[in-house]
GUNUTI-134358 format. One record per residue (C-alpha): residue in three letters; x, y, z. Coordinates in steps of 0.001 Angstrom, whole numbers, plus 500000, padded with zeros to 6 digits. Layout:
BEGIN
alaXYZ
...
***
This chain:
BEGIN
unk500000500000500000
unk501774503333498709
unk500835506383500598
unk498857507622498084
unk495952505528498370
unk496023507086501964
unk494483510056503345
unk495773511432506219
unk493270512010509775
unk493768513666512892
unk495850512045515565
unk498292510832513049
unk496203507807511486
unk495963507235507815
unk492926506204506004
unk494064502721504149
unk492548500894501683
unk491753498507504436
unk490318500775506724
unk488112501934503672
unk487141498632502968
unk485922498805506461
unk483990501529506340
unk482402500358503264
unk481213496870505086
unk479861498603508013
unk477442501052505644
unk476499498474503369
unk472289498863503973
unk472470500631507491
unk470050503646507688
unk472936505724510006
unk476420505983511161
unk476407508085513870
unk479420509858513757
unk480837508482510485
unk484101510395511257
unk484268509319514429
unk484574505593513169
unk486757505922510470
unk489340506798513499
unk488817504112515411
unk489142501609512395
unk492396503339511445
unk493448503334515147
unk492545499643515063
unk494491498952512161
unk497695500856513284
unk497367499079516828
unk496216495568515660
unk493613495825518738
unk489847494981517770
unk487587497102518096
unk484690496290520258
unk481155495912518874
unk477821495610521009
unk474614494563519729
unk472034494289522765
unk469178492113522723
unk465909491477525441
unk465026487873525027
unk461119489059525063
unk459922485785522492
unk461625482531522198
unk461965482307518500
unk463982484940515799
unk463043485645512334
unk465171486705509240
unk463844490337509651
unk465393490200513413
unk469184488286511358
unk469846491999509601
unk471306493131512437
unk473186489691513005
unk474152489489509796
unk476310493009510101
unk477507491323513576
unk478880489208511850
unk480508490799508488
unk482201493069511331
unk483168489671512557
unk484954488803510094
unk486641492048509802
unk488373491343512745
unk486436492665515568
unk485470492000518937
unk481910491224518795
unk479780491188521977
unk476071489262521874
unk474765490922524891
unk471860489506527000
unk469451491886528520
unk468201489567531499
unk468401492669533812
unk466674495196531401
unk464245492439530452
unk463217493333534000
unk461795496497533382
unk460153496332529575
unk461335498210526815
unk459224501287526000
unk460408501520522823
unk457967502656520160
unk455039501549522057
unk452350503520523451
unk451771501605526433
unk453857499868529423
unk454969496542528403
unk454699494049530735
unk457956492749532207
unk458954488866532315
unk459574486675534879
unk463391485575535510
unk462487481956534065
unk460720483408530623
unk464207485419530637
unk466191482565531265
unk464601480012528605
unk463954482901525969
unk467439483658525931
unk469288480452525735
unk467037479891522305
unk467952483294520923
unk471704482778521375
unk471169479121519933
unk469407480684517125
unk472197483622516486
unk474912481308516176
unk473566480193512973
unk474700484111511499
unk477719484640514416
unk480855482954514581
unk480280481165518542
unk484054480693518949
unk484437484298518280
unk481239486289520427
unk481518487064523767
unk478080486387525732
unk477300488869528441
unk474725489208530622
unk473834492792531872
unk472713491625535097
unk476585490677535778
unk476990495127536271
unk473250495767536765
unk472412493902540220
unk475477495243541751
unk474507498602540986
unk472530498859543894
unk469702501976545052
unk472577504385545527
unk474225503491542492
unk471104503529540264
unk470385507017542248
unk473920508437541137
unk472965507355537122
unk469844508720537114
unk471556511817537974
unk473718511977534857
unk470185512453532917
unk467434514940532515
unk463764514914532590
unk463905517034529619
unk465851515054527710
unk464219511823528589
unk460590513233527522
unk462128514140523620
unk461714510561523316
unk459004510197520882
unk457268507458523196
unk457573509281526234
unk456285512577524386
unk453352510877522473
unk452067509223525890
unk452774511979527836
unk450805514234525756
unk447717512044525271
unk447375511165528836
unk448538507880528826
unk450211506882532053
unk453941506427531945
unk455916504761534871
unk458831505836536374
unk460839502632536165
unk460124503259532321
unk462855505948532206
unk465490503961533578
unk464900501280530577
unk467245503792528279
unk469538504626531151
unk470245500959531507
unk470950500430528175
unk473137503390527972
unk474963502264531208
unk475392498482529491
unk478077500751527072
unk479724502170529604
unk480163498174531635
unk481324497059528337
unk483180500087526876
unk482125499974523713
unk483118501439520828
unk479983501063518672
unk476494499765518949
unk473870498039516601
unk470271498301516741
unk467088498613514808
unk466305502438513994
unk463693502323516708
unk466305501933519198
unk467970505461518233
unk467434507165521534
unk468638504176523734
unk471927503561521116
unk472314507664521879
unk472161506942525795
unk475248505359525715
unk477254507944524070
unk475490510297526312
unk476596508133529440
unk480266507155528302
unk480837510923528064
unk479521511122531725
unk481759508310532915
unk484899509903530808
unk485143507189528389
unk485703507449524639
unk482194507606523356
unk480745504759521023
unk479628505128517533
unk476142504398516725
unk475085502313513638
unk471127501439513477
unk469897499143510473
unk466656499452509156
unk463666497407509610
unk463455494479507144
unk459848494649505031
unk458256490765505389
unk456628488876502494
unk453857491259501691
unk456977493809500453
unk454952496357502786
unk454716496196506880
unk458077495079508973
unk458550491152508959
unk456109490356511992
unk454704487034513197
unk451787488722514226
unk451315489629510476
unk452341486526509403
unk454524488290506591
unk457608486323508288
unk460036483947507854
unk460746481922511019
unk464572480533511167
unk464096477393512495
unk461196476432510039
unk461995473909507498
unk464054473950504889
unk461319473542502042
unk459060475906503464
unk461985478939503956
unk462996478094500501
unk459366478686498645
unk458675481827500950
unk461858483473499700
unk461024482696496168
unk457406484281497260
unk458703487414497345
unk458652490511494463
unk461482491421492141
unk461800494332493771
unk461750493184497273
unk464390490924496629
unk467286493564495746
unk466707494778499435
unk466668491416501024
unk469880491060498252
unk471307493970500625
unk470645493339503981
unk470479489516504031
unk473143488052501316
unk476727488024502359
unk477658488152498640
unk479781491046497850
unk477517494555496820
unk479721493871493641
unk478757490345492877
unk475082491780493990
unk475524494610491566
unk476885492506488431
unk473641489846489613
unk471508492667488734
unk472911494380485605
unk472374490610484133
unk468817490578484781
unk467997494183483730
unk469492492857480265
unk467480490061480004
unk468048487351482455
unk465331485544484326
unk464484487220487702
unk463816484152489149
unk467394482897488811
unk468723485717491227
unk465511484612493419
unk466346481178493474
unk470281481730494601
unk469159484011497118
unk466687481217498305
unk469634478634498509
unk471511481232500353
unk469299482016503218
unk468421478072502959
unk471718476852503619
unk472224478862506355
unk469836477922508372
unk469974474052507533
unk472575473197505126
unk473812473351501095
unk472296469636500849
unk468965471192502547
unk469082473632500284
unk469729472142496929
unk467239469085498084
unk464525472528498978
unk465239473823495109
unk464420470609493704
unk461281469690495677
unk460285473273494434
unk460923472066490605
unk458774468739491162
unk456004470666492317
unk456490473456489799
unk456576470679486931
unk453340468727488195
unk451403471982487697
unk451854474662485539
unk451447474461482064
unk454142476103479455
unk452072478955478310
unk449574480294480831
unk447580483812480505
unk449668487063481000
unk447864489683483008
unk449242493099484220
unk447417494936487402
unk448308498104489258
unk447693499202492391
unk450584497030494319
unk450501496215497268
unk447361494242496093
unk445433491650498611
unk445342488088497641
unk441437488123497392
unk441033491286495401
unk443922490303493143
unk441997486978492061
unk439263488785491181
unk440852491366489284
unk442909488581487057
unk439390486694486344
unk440351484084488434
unk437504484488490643
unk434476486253490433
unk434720488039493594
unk436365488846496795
unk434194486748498679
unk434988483539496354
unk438756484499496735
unk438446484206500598
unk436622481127500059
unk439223479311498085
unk441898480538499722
unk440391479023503111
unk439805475291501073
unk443919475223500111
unk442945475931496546
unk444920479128496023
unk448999479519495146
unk451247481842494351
unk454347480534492650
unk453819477162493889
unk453628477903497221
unk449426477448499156
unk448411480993500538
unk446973480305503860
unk446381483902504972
unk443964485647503364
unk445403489393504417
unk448423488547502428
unk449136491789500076
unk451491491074497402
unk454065493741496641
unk455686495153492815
unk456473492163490804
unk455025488880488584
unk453754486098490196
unk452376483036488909
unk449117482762490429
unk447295479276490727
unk443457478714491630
unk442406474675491640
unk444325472397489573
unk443561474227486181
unk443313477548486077
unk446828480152486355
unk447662483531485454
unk451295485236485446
unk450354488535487282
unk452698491410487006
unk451624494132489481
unk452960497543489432
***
């Protein structure tokens, strides 16, 4: 490396082509790099020192099971990983405690210590299908948290305002309609801020609606004289429909311990367009092997080829290459038994459509009612795959849309 290719910072570290290289995995589809300065010193002073850098990704074990939408986060764990890094999977059995407030207009309901305790051994079971186990460090924040005590808890609170604590869009939303907000609510953020400080960090991950918490602990480092941490929040992955956040409870998701078939046909469910973002935030192919992927299909080549890698991709890591290939060709069987060579071409607008609406509109069903009912006897699928939920809305893209054993249609909404 000459010193050309470098550009010089403050404190006497260079900018490399490896700390650019860096800096180029850690923005690949985040929403924010808070301060992106800030971090391009600390790689450089990582590289120059050969000391890792260390990288925090909390997580409240509130539900047993993780879903793909909850691996984008991982999945940058992880590329940072690789990079080098010290990566810390941290277990919020103390904060689980209180309830995060996060985005929600009412108090959530804390868990017990046993709901903590089982909820968490599954998600770190389930995470070290994305993370490398041999190189995470667990933590617990309970291990700094307990020992805190009332005084100590009194001293932190003190390194806070009021003020500040009710720009929280939560706090401000509740406050001003009335709705009751606790006390022990506020030291949910403070908590999470103080975790940082335990751990020294020197940058966080989180969904963007963690912003304000990921802030505390910059906030808080500063308080306790430490180097602050950067902050680097990923955006929520859209589910199936191409519309609403992956969510169980709209059954847009894709669960990562469900089998290997199933995961395989719900990826290929998915638009043309969706799948360039899940391309982003779920592949660990390079954005230039993405890239060069997509020029070949805006010249001409089949969409579903990209689809179909992806598929494997996601597949395999969650079960296996062997899964995955044996997934792909259950998925040709079943495409060959059923859908003829040349099948009616129809083009709707209006995406995202509902499942019910969209069979009427292609003529195969006379109404929305009909739709409902055929999708309740097993009788409707889209590309190969049985709808079972009748809210599905189906985002930008074609679809080969099945109703009974004779009648298709290759819908492209727009």
């Amino acid at each position: 490396m000459n010193q050309s290719s470098s550009v010089k910072l403050a404190d006497n570290f260079l900018v490399t082509d490896g700390v650019r290289d860096a800096l180029a995995v850690t923005l690949r589809g985040c929403e924010e790099l808070i301060p992106q300065d800030e971090w391009l010193k600390k790689l450089a002073r990582s590289e120059k020192s050969g000391i890792p850098l260390r990288i925090k990704l909390g997580l409240d074990p509130t539900a047993p099971d993780i879903h793909v939408g909850h691996t984008v986060v991982l999945n940058k764990m992880r590329q940072l990983q690789d990079l080098g890094h010290t990566v810390i999977f941290l277990i919020g059995d103390f904060t689980s405690l209180i309830g995060d407030p996060s985005g929600r207009n009412t108090t959530r309901p804390p868990l017990t210590p046993e709901q903590i305790k089982t909820n968490a051994e599954t998600y770190y079971r389930q995470a070290s299908l994305v993370l490398d186990p041999s190189k995470t460090e667990i933590r617990y924040n309970s291990e700094w948290s307990d020992p805190l005590g009332a005084r100590g808890m009194i001293q932190l609170a003190s390194r806070y305002t009021v003020a500040r604590m009710m720009e929280r869009n939560d706090f401000h939303d509740r406050f001003k309609a009335g709705t009751p907000i606790s006390v022990h609510e506020f030291l949910y953020p403070l908590m999470q801020g103080y975790d940082s400080v335990a751990l020294q960090s020197d940058l966080e991950l989180g969904g963007t609606d963690q912003k304000f918490n990921l802030l505390m602990g910059r906030h808080l480092q500063q308080e306790y004289g430490q180097e602050p941490q950067c902050i680097l929040t990923m955006p929520l992955l859209e589910g199936l429909d191409g519309v609403e956040k992956m969510s169980k409870s709209k059954n847009n998701y894709i669960g990562i311990s469900e089998d290997a078939n199933t995961m395989f046909a719900k990826v290929l469910s998915i638009s043309d367009v969706l799948m360039w973002r899940w391309y982003t935030l779920l592949s660990f192919q390079s954005e230039a092997a993405i890239a060069a992927l997509k020029k070949e299909v805006e010249a001409g080549r089949n969409p579903k080829d990209a689809k179909v890698a992806l598929a494997k991709e996601i597949t395999a890591r969650f079960h296996s290459a062997a899964a995955a290939d044996a997934a792909e060709q259950d998925f040709v069987n079943r495409s060959k038994g059923g859908v003829p060579d040349e099948i009616p071409q129809v083009n709707l607008s209006g995406a995202p459509l509902g499942i019910a609406q969209l069979l009427k509109q292609a003529g195969l069903a006379p109404s929305t009612s009909e739709g409902n009912r055929l999708i309740d006897g097993g009788g409707v699928r889209v590309d190969s795959g049985v709808v079972s939920d009748k809210g599905l809305k189906l985002g930008a893209g074609t679809y080969v849309v099945q109703v009974g054993k004779r009648k298709f249609a290759r819908v492209t909404l727009g």
